[in-house]
N, C-alpha and C positions, 0 to 999 in steps of 0.2 A: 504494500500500500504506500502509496506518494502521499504526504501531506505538506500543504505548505503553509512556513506558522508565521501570521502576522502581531507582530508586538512591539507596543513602545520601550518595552524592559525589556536588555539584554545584555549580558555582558560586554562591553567594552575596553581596549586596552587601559583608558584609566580609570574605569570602574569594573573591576571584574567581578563582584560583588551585587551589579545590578541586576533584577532578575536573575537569580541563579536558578532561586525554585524553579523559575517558569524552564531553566536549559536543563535541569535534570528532570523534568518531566519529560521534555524531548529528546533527551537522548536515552531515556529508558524506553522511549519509543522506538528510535533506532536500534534499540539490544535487541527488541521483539522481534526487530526486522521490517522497518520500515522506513523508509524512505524520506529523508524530513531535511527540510529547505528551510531557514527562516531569513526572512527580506525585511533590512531595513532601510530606509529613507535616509538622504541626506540632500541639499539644496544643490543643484545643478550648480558648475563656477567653469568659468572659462580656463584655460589651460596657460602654462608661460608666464607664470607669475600675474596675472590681471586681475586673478583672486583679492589681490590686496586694497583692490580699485573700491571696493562696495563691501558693505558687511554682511549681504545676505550671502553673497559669492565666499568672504571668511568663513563663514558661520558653517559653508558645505563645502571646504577644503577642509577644513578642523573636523566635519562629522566622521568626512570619506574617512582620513587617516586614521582617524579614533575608533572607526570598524576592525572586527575580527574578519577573516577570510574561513578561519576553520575552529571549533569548539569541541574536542573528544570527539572529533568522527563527525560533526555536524555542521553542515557547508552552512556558509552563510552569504549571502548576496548582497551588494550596495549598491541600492536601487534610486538612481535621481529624479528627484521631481523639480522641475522649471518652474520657477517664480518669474511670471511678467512682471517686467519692471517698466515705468514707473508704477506701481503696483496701482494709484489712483484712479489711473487710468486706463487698467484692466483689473477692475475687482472682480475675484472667483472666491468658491470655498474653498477652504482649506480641506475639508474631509472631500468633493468631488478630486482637488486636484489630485492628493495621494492617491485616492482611486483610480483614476486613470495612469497613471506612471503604475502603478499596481502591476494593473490590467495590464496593460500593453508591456511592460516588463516580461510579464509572465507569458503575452501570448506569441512575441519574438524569441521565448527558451525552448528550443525544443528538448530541455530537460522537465520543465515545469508545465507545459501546455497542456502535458494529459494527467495532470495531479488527480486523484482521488478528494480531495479533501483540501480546503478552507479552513484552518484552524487559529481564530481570531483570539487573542485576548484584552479582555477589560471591554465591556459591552458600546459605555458610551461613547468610545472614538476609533477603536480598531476594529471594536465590533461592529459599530455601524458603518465603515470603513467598508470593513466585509463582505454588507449586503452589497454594497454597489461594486465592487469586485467578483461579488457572484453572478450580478445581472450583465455583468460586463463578459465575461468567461464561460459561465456552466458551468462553472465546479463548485461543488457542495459545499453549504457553509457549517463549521460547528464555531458556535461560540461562548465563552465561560467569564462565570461575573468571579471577580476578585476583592471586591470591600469597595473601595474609595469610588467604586465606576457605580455604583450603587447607595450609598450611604451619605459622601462629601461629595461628590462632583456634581450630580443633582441638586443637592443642596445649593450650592453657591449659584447654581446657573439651571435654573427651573427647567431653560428649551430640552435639556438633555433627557430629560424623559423620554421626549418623544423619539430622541437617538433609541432610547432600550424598545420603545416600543417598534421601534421598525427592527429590531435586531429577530423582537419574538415574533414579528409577521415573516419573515424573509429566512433566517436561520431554518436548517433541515435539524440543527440537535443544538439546544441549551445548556449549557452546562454550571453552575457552581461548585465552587471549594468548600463549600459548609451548605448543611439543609437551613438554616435561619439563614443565612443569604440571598437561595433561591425563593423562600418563601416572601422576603423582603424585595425581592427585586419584584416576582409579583405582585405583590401587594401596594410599589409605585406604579403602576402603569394602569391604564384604565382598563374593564374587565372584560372586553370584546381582546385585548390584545394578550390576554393572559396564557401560559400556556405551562404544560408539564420543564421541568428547571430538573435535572440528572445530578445528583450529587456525587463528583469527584473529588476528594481529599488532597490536599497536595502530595503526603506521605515525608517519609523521612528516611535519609539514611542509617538504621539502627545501629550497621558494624564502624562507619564513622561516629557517631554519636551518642555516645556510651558514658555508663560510668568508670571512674579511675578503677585501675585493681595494683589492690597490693602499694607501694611505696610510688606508686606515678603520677600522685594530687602532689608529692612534696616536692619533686622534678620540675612538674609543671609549673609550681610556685616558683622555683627558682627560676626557670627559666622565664618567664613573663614579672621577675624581679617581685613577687608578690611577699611579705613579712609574713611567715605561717605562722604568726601569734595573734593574724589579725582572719576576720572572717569575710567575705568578702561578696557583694550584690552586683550580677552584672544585668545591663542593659542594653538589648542590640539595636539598632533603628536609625533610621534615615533623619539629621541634625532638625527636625520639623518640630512646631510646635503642636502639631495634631499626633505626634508620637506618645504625646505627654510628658518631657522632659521637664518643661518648667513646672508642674507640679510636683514630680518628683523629689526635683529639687527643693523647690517650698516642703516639703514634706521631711525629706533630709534637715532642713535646717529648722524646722519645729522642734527633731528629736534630736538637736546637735547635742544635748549633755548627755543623751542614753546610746548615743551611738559610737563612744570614744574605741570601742574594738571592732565597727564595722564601716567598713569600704566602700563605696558606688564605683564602679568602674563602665565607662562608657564606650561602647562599640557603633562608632559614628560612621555610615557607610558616605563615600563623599557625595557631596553635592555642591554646586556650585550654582547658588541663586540666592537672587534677593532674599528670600522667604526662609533662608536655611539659619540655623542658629548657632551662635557660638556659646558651645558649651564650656567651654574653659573660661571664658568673658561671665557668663551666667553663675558659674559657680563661686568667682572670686566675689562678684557684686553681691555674694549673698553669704559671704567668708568660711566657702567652706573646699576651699584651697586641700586644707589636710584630710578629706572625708572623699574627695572625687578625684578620678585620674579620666582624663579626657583622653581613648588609646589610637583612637582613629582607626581607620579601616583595616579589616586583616584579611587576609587570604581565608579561603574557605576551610583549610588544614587548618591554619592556628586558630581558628576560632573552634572548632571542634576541639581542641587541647584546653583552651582558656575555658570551654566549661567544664570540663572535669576537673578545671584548677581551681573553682570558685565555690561556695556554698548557696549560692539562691538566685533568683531570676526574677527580672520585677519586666512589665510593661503595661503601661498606663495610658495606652492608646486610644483615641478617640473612636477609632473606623478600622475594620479588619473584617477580611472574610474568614481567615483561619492565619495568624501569623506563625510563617514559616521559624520564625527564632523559637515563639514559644514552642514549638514541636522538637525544636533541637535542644532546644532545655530541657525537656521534658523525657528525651529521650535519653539524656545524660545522667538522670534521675534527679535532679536539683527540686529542692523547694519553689514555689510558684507564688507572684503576685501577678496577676494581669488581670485586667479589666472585662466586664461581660457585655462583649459585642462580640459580632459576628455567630462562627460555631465554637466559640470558645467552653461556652456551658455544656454540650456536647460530649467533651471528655472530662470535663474537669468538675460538675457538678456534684456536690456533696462528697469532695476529695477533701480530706484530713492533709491534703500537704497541696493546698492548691489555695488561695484566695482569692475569688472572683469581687473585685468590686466597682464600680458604677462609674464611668468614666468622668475626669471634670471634678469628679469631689475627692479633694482635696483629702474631708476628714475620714473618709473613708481610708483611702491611700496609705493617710497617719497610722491606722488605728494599724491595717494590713503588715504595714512597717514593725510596730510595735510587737505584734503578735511573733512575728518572725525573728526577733532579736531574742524574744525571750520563751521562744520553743526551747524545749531540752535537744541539741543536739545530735545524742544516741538514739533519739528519736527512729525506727525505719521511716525512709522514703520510698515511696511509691508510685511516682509521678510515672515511670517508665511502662510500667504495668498498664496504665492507661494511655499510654496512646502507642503502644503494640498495635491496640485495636485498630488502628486506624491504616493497618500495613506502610508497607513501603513506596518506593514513587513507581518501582517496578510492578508493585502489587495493583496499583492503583491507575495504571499505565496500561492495564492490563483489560482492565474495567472500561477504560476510556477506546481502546482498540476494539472492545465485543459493542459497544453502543453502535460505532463508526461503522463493523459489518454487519452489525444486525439493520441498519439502517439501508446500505446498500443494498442486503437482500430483499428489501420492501421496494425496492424501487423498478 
């Protein structure tokens, strides 16, 4: 089976880090034996240095470069899309134009012309993206909601509704990451446009993602310089304020006198935009210098080490359809604070080593802190145990490959 996978997240050479989930889902597609393309965009620029003439022409010399050509076995294409300039003077959409650069990408490859499958991620711009790359092609669309394309990106911008709603009229197969996702992304859209929502997991890598055994939390510690007299909270997520950092940190700094033997350490994937937060800035304004270490981004390797190095896992997220960290924490067996959105209740409901609570509140967050500081422990964890359930990205990949034939055989 040929599929080809449209997404704004994808690893790049200076974000390797972005979208991972979404490439170890695709390449556990490839292990099955399938065929997987993923195309990304960058702004057409002239050749011979003229690049430098205009910033849209920068902006898609810096995308080209900053592509991969190849990810563990999984080609990847760098697909341009032409921006008229003076753009005033030819105004188009932005989602028709991807679309057609898509389109016509795909229908001049005679590697991709006769793809099996459409496989869009995040409903309201790749997914809708999608439809018109379907009407454009013939080839089938599957598309899958992730959190933010459902929960924040509606919110800020009401039109995009009607993006999901054409996703549910046009799409041959729905997918979400959590069943409270899909039921939520139905339950935006008006009820003529409503439709069955497939829940696929993201999964985890269990044998990367483990507990320490034996003397390798105290290695660990050394090697990421950690004081093993102290006990230590990590936090993974993109430098945003809808991650929930600055509460956090309000939260850190409520319990600065009970927290003199515990750590926050911060796992900041990069980003580079207005909107991104400096967490090292935030935490001095709020003086708590000696309680947070700001580590910046790591490789997909050390961050698997860094949580068997640490004792607990917070995230205080505003929007998630199932957050890929918290699954990796979870599978590392660590103590749990995160927040109840998305399918997080899911696994983690009425778990003695997991605290769900209410995103935005602050005193909640406190209380979750509190509790955590002053568990016993020799306490068992069990967080691992629960989200076993949820298989692997292979297991789950697996799932996502029998929807794809079973659909074709209807057709």
């Amino acid at each position: 089976m040929k599929i080809i996978i449209l997404t704004p997240n994808y690893p790049r050479k200076n974000s390797t880090m972005n979208g991972i989930f979404i490439h170890q889902q695709i390449k556990a597609l490839q292990d099955l034996g399938c065929e997987c393309h993923v195309l990304q965009d960058y702004n057409w620029f002239p050749r011979g240095g003229l690049h430098k003439s205009h910033i849209y022409w920068k902006a898609g010399f810096d995308a080209f470069h900053n592509c991969l050509d190849l990810l563990e076995g999984v080609t990847i294409h760098k697909v341009p899309s032409f921006v008229k300039m003076p753009n005033r003077l030819f105004p188009e959409n932005y989602y028709d134009r991807l679309a057609r650069s898509f389109a016509r990408y795909i229908q001049k490859s005679p590697i991709l012309e006769n793809a099996d499958w459409i496989y869009a991620h995040f409903l309201t711009d790749f997914g809708y993206i999608g439809t018109k790359v379907k009407a454009l092609t013939g080839i089938k669309l599957a598309a899958i909601a992730r959190g933010d394309d459902v929960h924040a990106w509606p919110k800020e911008n009401p039109k995009l509704i009607h993006h999901i709603e054409e996703v549910f009229d046009h799409a041959d197969l729905i997918f979400a990451n959590s069943q409270r996702l899909g039921q939520d992304a139905n339950d935006l859209i008006a009820k003529k446009h409503q439709k069955q929502v497939h829940v696929i997991y993201n999964g985890v890598d269990i044998e990367k993602f483990r507990p320490p055994v034996k003397a390798e939390k105290k290695s660990l510690q050394e090697k990421f310089n950690l004081d093993a007299s102290k006990n230590y909270i990590l936090c993974v997520g993109t430098p945003l304020k809808e991650k929930g950092w600055l509460e956090l940190l309000d939260a850190m700094l409520k319990l600065k006198s009970q927290i003199k033997n515990w750590n926050l350490l911060c796992v900041a994937i990069n980003r580079e935009s207005a909107d991104a937060l400096d967490l090292k800035e935030e935490s001095k304004m709020r003086g708590l210098e000696r309680y947070v270490s700001v580590i910046g981004q790591l490789s997909h390797d050390d961050l698997a080490e860094l949580y068997r190095a640490v004792d607990a896992f917070v995230l205080p997220s505003y929007n998630e359809g199932m957050a890929n960290a918290l699954l990796e924490a979870a599978a590392s067996n660590l103590k749990i604070i995160v927040s109840d959105v998305g399918g997080h209740s899911e696994i983690f409901m009425n778990s003695q080593d997991c605290s769900l609570i209410q995103p935005r509140n602050l005193n909640e967050l406190v209380a979750a802190l509190k509790k955590l500081i002053n568990t016993d422990a020799d306490i068992p964890v069990k967080t691992r145990e629960k989200v076993m359930k949820l298989g692997t990205f292979l297991d789950n990949s697996k799932k996502l490959l029998a929807h794809f034939s079973k659909q074709q055989s209807l057709a």
